[in-house]
N, CA, C and O atoms as CSV, one atom per row, in Angstrom:
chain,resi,resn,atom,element,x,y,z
A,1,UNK,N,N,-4.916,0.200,3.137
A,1,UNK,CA,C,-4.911,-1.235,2.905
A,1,UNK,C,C,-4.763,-1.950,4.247
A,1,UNK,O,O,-3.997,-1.476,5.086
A,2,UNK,N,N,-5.542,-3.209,4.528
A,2,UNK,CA,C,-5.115,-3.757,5.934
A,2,UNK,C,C,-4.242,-4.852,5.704
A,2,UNK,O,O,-4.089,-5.710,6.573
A,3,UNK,N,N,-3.492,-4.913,4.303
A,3,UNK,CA,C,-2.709,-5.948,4.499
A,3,UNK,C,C,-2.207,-6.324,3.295
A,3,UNK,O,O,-2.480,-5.591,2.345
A,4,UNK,N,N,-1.290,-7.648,3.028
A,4,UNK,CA,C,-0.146,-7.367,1.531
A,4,UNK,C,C,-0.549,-8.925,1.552
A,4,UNK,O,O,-0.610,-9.658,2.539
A,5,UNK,N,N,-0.852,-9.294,-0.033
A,5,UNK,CA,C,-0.715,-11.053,-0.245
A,5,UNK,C,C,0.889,-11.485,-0.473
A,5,UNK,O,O,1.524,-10.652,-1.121
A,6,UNK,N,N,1.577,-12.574,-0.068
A,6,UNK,CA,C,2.787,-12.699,0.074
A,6,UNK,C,C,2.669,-13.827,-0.450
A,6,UNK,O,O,1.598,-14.433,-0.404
A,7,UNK,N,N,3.875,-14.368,-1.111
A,7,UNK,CA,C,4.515,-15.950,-1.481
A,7,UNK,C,C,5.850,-16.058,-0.267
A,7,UNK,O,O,6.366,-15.306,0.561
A,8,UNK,N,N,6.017,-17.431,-0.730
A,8,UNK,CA,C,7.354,-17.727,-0.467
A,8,UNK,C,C,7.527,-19.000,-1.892
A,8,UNK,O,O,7.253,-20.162,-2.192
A,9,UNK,N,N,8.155,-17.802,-2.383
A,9,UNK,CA,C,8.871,-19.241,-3.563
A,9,UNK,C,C,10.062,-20.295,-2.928
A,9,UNK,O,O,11.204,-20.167,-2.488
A,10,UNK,N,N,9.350,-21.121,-3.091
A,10,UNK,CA,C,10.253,-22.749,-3.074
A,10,UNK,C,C,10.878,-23.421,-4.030
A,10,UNK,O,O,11.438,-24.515,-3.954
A,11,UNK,N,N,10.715,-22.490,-5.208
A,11,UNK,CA,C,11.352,-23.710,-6.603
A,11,UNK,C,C,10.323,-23.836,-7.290
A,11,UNK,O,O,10.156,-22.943,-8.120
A,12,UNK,N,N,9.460,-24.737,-7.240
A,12,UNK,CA,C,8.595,-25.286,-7.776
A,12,UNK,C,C,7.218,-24.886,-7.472
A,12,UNK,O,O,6.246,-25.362,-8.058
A,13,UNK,N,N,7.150,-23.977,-6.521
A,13,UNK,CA,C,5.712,-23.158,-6.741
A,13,UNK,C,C,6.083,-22.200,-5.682
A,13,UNK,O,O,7.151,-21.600,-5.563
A,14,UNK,N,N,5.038,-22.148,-4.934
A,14,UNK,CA,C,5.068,-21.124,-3.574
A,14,UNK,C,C,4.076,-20.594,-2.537
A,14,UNK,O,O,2.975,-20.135,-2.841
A,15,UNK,N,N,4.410,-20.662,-1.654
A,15,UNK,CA,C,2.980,-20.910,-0.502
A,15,UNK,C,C,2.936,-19.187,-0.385
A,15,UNK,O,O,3.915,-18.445,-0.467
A,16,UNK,N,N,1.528,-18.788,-0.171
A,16,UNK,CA,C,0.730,-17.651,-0.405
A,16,UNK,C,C,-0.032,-17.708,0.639
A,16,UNK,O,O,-0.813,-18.609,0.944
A,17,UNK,N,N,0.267,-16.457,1.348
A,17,UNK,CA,C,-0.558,-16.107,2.477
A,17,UNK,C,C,-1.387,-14.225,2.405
A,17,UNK,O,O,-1.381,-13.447,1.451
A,18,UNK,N,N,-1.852,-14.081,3.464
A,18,UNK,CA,C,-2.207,-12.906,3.607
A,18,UNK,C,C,-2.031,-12.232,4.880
A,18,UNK,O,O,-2.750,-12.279,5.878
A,19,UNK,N,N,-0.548,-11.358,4.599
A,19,UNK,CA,C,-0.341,-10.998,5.934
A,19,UNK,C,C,-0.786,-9.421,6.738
A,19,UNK,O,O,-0.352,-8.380,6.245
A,20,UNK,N,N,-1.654,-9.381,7.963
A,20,UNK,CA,C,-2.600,-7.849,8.126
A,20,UNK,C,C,-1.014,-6.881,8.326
A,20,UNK,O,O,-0.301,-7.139,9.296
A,21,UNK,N,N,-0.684,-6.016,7.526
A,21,UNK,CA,C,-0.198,-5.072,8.028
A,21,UNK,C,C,-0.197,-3.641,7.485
A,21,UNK,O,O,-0.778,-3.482,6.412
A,22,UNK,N,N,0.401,-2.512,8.098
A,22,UNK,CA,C,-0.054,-0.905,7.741
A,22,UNK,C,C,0.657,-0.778,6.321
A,22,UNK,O,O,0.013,-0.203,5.444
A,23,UNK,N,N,2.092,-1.326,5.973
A,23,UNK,CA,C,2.860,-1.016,5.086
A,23,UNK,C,C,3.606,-2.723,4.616
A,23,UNK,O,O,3.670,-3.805,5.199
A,24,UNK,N,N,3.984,-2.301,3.520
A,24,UNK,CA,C,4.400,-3.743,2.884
A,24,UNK,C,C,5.836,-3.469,3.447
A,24,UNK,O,O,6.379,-4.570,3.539
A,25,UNK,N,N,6.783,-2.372,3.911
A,25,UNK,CA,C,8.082,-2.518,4.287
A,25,UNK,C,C,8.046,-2.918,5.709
A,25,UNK,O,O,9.172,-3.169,6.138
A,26,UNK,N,N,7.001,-3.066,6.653
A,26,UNK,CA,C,6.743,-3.443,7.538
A,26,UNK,C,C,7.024,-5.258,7.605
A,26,UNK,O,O,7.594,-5.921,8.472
A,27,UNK,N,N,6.448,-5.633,6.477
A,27,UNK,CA,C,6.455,-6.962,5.888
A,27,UNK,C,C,7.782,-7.598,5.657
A,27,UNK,O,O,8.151,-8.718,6.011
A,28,UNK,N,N,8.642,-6.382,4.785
A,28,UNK,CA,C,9.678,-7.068,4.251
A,28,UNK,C,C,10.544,-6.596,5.655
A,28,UNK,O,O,11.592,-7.242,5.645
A,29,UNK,N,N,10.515,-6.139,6.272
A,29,UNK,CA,C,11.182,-6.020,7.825
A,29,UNK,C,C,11.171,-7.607,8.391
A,29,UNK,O,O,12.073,-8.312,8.844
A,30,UNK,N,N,10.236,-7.762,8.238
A,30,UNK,CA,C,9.733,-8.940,9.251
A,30,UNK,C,C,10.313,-10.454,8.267
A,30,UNK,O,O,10.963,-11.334,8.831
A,31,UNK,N,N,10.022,-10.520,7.076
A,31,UNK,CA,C,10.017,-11.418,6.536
A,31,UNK,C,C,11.209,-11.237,5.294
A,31,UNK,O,O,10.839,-11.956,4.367
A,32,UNK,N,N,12.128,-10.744,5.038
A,32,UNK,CA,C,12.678,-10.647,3.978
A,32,UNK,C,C,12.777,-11.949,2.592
A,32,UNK,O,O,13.226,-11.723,1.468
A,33,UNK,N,N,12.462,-12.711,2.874
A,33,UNK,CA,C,12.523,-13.758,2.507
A,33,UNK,C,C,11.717,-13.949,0.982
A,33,UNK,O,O,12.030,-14.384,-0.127
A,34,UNK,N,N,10.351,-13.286,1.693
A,34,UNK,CA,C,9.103,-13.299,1.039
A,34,UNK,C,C,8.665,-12.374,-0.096
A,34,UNK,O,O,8.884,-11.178,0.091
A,35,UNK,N,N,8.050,-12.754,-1.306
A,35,UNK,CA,C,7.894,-11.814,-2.219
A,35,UNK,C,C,6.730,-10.785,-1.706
A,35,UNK,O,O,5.776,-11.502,-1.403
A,36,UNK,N,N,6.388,-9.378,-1.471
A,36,UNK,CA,C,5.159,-8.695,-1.032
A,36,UNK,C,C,4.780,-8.021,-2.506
A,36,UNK,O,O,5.462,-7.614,-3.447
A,37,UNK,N,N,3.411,-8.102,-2.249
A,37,UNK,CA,C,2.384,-7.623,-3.277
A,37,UNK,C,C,1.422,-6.293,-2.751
A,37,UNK,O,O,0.571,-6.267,-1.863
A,38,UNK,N,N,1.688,-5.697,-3.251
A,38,UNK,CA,C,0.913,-4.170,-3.098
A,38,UNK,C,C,-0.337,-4.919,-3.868
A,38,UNK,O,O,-1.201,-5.502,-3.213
A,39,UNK,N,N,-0.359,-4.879,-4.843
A,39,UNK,CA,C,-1.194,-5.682,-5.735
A,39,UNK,C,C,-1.307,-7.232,-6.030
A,39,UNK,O,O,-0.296,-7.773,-6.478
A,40,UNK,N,N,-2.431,-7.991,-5.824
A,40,UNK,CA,C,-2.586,-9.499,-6.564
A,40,UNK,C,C,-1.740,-9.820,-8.076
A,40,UNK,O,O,-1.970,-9.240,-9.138
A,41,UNK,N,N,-0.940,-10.659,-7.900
A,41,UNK,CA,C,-0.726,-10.576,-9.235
A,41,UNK,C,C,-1.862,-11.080,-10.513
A,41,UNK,O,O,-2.846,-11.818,-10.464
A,42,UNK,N,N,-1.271,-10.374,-11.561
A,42,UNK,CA,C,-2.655,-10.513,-12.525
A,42,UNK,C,C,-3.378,-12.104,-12.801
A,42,UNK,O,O,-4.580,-12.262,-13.010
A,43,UNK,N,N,-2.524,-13.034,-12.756
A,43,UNK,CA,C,-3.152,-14.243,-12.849
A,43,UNK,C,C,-4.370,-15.041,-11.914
A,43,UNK,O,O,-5.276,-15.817,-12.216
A,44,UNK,N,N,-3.915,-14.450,-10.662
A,44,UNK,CA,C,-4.798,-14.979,-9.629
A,44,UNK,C,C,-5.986,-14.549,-9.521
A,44,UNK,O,O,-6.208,-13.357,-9.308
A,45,UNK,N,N,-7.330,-15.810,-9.703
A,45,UNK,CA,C,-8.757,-15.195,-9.943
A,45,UNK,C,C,-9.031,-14.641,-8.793
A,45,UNK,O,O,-8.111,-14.508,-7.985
A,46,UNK,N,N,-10.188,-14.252,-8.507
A,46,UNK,CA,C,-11.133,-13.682,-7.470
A,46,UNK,C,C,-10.759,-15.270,-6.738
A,46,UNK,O,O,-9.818,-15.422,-5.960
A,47,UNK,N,N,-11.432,-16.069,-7.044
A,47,UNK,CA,C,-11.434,-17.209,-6.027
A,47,UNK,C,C,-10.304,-17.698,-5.611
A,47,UNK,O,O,-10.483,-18.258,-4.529
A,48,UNK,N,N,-9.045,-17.758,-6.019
A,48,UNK,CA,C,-7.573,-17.426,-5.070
A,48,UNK,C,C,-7.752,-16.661,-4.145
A,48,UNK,O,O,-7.818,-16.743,-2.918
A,49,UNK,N,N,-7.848,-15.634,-5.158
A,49,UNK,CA,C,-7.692,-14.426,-3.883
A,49,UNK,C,C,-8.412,-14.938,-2.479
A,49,UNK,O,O,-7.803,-15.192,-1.440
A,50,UNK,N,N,-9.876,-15.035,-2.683
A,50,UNK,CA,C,-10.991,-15.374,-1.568
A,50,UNK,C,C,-10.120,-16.414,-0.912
A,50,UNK,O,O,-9.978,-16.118,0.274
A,51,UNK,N,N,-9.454,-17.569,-1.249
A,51,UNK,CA,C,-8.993,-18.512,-0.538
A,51,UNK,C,C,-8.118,-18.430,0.371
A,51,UNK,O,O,-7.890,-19.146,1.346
A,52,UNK,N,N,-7.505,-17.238,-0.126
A,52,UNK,CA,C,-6.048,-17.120,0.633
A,52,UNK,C,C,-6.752,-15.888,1.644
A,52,UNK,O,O,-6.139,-15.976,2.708
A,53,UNK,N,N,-7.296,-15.302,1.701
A,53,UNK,CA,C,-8.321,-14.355,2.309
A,53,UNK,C,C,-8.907,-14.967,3.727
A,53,UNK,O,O,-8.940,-14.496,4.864
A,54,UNK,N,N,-9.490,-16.595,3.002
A,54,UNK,CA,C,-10.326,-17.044,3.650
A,54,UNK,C,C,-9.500,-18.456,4.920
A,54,UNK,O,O,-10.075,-19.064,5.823
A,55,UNK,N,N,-8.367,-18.534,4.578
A,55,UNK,CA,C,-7.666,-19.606,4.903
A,55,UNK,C,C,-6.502,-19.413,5.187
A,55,UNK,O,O,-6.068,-20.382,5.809
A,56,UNK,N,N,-5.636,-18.502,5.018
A,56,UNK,CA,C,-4.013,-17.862,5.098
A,56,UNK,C,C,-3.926,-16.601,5.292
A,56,UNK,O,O,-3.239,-15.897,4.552
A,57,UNK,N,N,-4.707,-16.049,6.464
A,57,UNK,CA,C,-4.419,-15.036,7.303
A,57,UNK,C,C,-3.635,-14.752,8.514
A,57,UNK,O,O,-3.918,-15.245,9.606
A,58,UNK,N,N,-2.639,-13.949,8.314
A,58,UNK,CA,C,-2.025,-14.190,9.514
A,58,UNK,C,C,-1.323,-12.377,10.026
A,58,UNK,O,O,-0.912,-11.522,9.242
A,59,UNK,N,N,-1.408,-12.276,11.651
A,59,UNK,CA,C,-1.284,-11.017,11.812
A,59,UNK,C,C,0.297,-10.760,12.283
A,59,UNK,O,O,0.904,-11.424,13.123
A,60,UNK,N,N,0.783,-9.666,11.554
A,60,UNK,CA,C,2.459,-9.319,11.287
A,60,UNK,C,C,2.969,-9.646,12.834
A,60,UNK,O,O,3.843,-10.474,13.089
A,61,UNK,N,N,2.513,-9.128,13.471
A,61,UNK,CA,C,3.465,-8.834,14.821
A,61,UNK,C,C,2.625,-10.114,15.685
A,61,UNK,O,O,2.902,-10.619,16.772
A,62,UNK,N,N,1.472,-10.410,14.714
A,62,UNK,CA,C,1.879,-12.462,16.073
A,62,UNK,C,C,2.127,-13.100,15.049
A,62,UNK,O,O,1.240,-13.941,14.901
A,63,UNK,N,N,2.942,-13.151,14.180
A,63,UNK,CA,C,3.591,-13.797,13.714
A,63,UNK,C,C,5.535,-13.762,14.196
A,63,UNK,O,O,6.441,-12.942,14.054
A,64,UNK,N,N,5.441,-14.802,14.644
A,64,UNK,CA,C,7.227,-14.856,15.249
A,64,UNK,C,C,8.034,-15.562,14.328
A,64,UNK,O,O,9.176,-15.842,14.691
A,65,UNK,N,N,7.548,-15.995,12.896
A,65,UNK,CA,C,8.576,-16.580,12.154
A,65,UNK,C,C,7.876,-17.142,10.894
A,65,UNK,O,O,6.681,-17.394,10.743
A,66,UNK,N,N,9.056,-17.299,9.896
A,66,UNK,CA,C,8.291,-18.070,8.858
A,66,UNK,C,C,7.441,-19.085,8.650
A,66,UNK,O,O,6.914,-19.487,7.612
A,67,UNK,N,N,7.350,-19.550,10.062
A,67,UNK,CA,C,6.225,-21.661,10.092
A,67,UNK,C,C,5.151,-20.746,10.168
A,67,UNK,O,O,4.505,-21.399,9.348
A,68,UNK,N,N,4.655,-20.134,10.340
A,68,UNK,CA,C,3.474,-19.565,10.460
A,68,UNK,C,C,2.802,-19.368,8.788
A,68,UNK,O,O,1.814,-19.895,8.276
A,69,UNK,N,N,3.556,-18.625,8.368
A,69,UNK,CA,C,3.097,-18.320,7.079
A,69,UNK,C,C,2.929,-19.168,6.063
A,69,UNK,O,O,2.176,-18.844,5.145
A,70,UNK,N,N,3.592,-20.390,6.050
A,70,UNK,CA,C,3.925,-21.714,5.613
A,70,UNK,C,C,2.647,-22.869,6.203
A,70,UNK,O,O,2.293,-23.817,5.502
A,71,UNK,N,N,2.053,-22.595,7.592
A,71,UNK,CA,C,0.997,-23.116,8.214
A,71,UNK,C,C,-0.107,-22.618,7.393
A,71,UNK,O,O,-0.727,-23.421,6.696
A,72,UNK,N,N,-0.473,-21.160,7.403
A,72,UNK,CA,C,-1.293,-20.255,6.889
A,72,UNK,C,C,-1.546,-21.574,5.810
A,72,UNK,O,O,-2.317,-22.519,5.975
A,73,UNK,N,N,-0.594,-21.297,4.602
A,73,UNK,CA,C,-0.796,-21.586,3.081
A,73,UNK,C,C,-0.883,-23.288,3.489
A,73,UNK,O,O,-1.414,-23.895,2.558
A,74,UNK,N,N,-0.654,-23.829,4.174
A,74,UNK,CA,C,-0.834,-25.413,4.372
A,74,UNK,C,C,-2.366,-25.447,4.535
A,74,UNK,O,O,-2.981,-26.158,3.741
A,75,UNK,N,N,-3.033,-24.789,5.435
A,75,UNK,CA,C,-4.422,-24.692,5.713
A,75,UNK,C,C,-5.195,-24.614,4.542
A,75,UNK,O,O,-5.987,-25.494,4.204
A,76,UNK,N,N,-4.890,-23.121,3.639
A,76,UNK,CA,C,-5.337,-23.205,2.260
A,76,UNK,C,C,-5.725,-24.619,1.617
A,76,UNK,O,O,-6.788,-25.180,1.353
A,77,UNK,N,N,-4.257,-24.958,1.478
A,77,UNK,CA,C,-4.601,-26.161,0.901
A,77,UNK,C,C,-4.933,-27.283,1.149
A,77,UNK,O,O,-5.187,-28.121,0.284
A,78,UNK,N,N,-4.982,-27.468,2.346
A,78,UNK,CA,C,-5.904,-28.752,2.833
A,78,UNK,C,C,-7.651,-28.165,2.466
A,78,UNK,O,O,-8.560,-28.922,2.123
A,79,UNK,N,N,-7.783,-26.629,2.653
A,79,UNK,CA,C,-9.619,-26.099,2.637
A,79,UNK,C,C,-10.099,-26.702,1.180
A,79,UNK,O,O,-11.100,-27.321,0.819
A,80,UNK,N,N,-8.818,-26.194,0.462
A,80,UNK,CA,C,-9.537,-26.677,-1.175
A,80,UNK,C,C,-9.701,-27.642,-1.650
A,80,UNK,O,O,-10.635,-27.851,-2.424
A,81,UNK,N,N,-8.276,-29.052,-1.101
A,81,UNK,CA,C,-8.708,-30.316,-1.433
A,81,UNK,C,C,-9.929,-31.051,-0.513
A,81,UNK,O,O,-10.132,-32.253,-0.684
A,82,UNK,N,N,-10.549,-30.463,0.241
A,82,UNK,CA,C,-11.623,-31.250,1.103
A,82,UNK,C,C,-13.144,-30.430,0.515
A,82,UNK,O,O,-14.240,-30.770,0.961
């Protein structure tokens, strides 16, 4: 796998990124914070997926902190409302 789809729940929803790495404990090393997905969860169509694919990529070790991943999923959602 080159990489794990992640949230960060906020309460009221949760920003979703896609972060490249070898192992998802690599992930939760880095980010404990964050829910990691071996798997998409079942709700999310193909075209989520593609979005967050296409718009909230971000690579483990240049990533230095949570604004990043939070940027990632901000991008998302500015791609879809425009």
């Amino acid at each position: 796998m080159d990489g794990f789809y992640v949230a960060y729940e906020y309460g009221s929803g949760a920003a979703w990124a896609f972060v490249k790495a070898d192992t998802a404990a690599a992930v939760t090393a880095e980010f404990p914070e964050l829910d990691v997905y071996d798997t998409p969860p079942e709700w999310m169509t193909v075209e989520d997926l593609h979005q967050v694919r296409e718009h909230a990529v971000v690579e483990l070790h240049a990533t230095p902190n949570l604004d990043h991943i939070l940027d990632a999923s901000r991008r998302m959602s500015l791609a879809a409302a425009s």
